[in-house]
N, C-alpha and C positions, 0 to 999 in steps of 0.2 A: 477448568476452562471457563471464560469470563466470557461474557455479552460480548465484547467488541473484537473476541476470538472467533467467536461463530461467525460475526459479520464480516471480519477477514476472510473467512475459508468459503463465507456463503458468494463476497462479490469475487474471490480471486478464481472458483470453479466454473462464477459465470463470463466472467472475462475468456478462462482458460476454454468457453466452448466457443467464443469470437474467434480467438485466435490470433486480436489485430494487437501490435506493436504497439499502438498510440496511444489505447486505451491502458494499456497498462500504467504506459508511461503518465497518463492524466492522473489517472488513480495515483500512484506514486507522488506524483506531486500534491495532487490533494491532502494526501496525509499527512506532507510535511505543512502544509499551510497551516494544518488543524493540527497539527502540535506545535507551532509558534503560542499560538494565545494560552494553552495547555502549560509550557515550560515556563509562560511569565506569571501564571498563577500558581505556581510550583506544586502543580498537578502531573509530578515524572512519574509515575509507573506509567497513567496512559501517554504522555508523549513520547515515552520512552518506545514504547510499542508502538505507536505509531511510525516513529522514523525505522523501527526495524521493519514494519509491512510495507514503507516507502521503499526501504531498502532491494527488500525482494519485488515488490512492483517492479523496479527501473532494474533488476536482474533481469527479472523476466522476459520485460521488454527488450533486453539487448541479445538476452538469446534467441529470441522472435527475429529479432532486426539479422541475427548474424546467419541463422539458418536459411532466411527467406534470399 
């Protein structure tokens, strides 16, 4: 497990005690932002993971949005 693994699991448990849809969603997009400059420095393992913690951010967030 890599450094930017912890930091996924440390922001998404402190999101997941928010509970708000938005935030996720911000987070999600944050990480694609910061795998833009990542992909053009052909830095893929970590953009790669990025857009998959993106991925599950805006999962997350839509099952927040769909349950609420």
């Amino acid at each position: 497990m890599k450094l930017q693994d912890v930091g996924f699991l440390f922001v998404f448990v402190l999101l997941v005690f928010f509970k708000k849809p938005n935030y996720f969603l911000i987070a999600g997009l944050l990480c694609l932002i910061f795998a833009i400059p990542l992909f053009a420095t052909w830095t893929f393992y970590t953009a790669e993971r990025l857009t998959w913690y993106a991925a599950g951010f805006i999962f997350v967030s839509l099952l927040l949005q769909y349950i609420a």
